[in-house]
N, C-alpha and C positions, 0 to 999 in steps of 0.2 A: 504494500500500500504506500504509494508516494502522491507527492502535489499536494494542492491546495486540494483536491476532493478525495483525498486519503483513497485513492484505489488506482489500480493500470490498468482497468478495464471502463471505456465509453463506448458509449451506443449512437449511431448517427442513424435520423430515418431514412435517409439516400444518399445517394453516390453519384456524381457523373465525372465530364471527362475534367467542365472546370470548377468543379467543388475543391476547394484549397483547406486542409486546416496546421492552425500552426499550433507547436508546443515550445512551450518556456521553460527553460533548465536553468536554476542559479547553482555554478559553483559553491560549494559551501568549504573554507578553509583552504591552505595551500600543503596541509601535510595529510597521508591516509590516517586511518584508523591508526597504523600500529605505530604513530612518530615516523615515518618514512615519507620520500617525495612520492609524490601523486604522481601515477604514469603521465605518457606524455600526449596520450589518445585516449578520447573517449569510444567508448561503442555503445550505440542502443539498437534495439530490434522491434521496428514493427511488423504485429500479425494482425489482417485483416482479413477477416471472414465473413463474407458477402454472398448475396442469393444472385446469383449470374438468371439473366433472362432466358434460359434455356432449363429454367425451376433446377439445378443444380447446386449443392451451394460447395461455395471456391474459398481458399487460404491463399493470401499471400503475403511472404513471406519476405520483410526488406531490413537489410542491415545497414547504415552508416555508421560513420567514424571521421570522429574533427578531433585535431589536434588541438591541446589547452595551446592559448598563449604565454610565452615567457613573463617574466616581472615586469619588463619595462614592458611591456603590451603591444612592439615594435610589430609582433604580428599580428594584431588585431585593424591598425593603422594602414598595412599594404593592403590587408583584404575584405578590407570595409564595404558593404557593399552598400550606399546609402538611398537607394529605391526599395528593398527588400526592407531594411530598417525603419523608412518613414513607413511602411506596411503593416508592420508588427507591431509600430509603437501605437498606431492608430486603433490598432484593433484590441491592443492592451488599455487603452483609455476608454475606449467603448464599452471591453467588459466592466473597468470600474467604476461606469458611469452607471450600472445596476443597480449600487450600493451605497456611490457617490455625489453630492452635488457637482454638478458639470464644468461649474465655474473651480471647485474644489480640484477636479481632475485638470482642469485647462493650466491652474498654476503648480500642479505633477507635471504637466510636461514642459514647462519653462521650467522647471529645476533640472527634469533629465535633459534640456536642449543645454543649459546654461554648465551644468556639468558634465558633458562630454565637450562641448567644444572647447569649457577651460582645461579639461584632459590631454585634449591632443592638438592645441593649436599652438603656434610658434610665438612666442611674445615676450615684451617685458613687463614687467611687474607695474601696474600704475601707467602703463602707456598705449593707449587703444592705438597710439599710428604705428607701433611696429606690429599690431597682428597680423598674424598669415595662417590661414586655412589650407591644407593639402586637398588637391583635387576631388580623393576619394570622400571627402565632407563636405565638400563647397556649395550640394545644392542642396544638403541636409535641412538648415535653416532655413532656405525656402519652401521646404516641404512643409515644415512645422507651423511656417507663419499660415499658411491655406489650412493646415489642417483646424490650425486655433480659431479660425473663421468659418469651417467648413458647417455641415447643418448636421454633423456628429458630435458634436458639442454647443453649439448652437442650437438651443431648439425654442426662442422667438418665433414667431410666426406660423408655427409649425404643428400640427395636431401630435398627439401620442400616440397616434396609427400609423404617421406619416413619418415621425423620430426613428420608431422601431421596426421601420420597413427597409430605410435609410443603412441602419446600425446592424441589421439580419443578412443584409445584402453582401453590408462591406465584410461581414465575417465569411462568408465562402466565396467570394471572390480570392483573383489572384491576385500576383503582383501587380501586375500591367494595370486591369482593372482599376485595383484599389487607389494607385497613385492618379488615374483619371477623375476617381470620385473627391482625393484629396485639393490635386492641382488641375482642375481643367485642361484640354488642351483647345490652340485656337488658333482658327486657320484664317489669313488675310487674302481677299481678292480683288485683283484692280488692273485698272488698263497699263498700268505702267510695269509692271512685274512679269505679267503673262501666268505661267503655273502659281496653284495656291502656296504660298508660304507660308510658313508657322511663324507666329508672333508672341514675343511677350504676354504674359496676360497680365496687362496694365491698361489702365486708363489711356494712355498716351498713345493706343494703337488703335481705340476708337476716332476713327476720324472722319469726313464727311462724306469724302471723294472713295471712301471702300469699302466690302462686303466683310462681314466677320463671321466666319463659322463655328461656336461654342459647344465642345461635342464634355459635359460634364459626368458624363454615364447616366444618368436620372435623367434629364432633359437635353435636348438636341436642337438650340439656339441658331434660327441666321437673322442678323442685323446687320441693317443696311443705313449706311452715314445717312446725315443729313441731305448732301448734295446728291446721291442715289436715289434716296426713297422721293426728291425732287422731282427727278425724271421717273420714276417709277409712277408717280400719280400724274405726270406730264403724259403716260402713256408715250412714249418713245421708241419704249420695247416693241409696239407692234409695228413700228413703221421698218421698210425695208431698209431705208440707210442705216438705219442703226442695227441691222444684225448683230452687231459684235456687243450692241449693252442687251443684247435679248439674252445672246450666251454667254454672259457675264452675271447675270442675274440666275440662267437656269445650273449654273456648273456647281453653286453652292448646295442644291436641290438636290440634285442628281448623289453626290458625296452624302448630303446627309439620307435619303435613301439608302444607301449602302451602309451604315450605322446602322440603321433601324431595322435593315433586312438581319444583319448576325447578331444582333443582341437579344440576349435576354436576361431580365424583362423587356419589355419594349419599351424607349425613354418616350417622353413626352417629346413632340415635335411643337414647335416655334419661328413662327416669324415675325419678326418686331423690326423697328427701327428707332433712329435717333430721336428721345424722346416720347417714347411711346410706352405703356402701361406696361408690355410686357420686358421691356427693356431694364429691367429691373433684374430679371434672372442671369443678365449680362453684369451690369453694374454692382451685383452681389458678390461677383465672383475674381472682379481682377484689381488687382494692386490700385488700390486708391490714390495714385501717385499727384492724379489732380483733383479738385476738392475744393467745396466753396471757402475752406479757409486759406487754402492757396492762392497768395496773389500776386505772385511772383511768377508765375506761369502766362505763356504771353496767349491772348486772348483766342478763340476761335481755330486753335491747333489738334482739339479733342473736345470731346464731349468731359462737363466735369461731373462729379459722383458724388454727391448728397451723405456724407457720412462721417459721423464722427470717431472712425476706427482709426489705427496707424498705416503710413504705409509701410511698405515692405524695407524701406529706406531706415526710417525711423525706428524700427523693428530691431535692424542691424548692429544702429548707433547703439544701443539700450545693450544688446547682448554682447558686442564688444567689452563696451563697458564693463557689464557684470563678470565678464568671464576673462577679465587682464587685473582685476581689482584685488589687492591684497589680502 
């Protein structure tokens, strides 16, 4: 009997190809039972015994093995893998959010954000300009800031059918998955480009003159600038000379189509634009860079975002800080 649920035996109602579940091992001590070092490798075994659709029922039978890391933790540092990690930690906040007020949970992960990255980041003591992050961490804190925003810890607006549809989901998803539901991705389209491009998810990339495609896993956003959704009610799209803003308009369609054909659940589909009601599930989601209290931003280069949250900037300054501070 080990874990928090005193046994090595769990029961799951199904299985498919992308059901993912993860388990948590804490080292405990650096010496064995008998005053001796602790090998240099773990092994565990999973057995999973399941009804195969041919009414059969099947064993399978999987061993791994990870090597501990040394003292100074130099190996934990090269093989970091920090998409996997924003994954697990999310979903280790979701389970404490069963138990825990959410806000409660939200400053557990600014302690584990704020102590790993004072762990492994290069610095002096009292001086946020000499920090420096290794690669293998660098987008770690981005992960974390979306997640501290995301609607798995957030649950304003939100029903208790709607939280826990959200928080059920993200626990059998995968990697990939999970880091969509944390960090959006989002695709920009415009005459000057040509192929869609992936953009920031910031403020600063909503802009008039282009198409945004926001595929969150739950909802599947297209917003169209100010100067599109223009000619979009100008009807322009139907007129022959303009074929190329008809297929400028249909290419976001078609992409998000192909989203909604392989997912499941199936997201919610969206069309919004600049300023418009549903344009809110865009504005929820990307780095509040600009911002009615931003006035230093020069005027009519984006759309600005009505919120009194940090941006991602501001975020940075803050955990620098905390994590060079004596």
């Amino acid at each position: 009997e080990v874990g928090v649920g005193g046994t090595c035996r769990w029961v799951v109602g199904s299985l498919d190809r992308s059901s993912t579940l993860a388990f948590y091992f804490d080292v405990q001590g650096q010496q064995d039972a008998s005053g001796g070092h602790r090998p240099k490798h773990s092994f565990v075994q999973f057995q999973t015994v399941y009804l195969h659709p041919s009414c059969r029922k099947r064993i399978r039978v999987t061993t791994v093995t990870q090597p501990y890391a040394n003292l100074a933790m130099s190996d934990v540092a090269t093989g970091f893998d920090q998409e996997a990690a924003a994954a697990i930690l999310a979903r280790y906040a979701v389970n404490k959010c069963e138990t825990e007020d959410p806000d409660d949970v939200q400053k557990w992960v600014d302690r584990c954000l704020v102590k790993l990255v004072a762990r492994f980041c290069k610095h002096s003591k009292d001086n946020p300009a000499s920090f420096a992050l290794a690669p293998e961490f660098a987008l770690f804190p981005q992960f974390v800031y979306h997640l501290r925003r995301s609607c798995f810890l957030k649950v304003f607006n939100a029903s208790p059918d709607e939280t826990a549809f959200y928080r059920t989901t993200l626990l059998r998803e995968g990697t990939l998955n999970s880091l969509v539901m944390i960090q959006p991705a989002m695709l920009k389209y415009s005459f000057e480009e040509g192929p869609p491009q992936p953009v920031q998810l910031d403020a600063e990339s909503m802009k008039a003159d282009v198409i945004l495609l926001l595929d969150s896993f739950f909802q599947v956003v297209i917003w169209r600038g100010e100067m599109i959704q223009a000619w979009y009610d100008a009807g322009y799209q139907e007129q022959e000379e303009y074929a190329n803003f008809r297929q400028l308009l249909q290419a976001p369609v078609e992409d998000a189509k192909q989203i909604l054909a392989d997912r499941f659940p199936v997201p919610r589909y969206i069309q919004t634009s600049s300023g418009g009601s549903q344009a809110r599930f865009v504005t929820a989601k990307v780095n509040p860079s600009r911002t009615h209290n931003n006035t230093g931003a020069p005027p009519g280069t984006a759309d600005l975002v009505l919120t009194d949250d940090v941006s991602l900037k501001v975020f940075m300054e803050h955990l620098i800080k905390s994590a060079v501070q004596s």
